[in-house]
N, C-alpha and C positions, 0 to 999 in steps of 0.2 A: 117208826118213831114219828110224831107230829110235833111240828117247831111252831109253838105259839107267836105271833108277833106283841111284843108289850111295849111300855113305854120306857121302859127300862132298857129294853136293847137285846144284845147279848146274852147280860149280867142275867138277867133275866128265863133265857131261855137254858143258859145253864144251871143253874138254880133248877129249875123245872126237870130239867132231864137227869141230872143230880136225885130228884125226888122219886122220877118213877123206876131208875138202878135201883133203890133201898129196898122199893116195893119187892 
């Protein structure tokens, strides 16, 4: 798994990893 750093935080990277589970 790769943890993007955003400016959102967190919020963000769960969102992200959230997306690529669906995949």
């Amino acid at each position: 798994k790769r943890k993007k750093l955003k400016p959102n935080g967190l919020q963000g990277n769960e969102e992200e990893e959230a997306a690529l589970q669906q995949q």
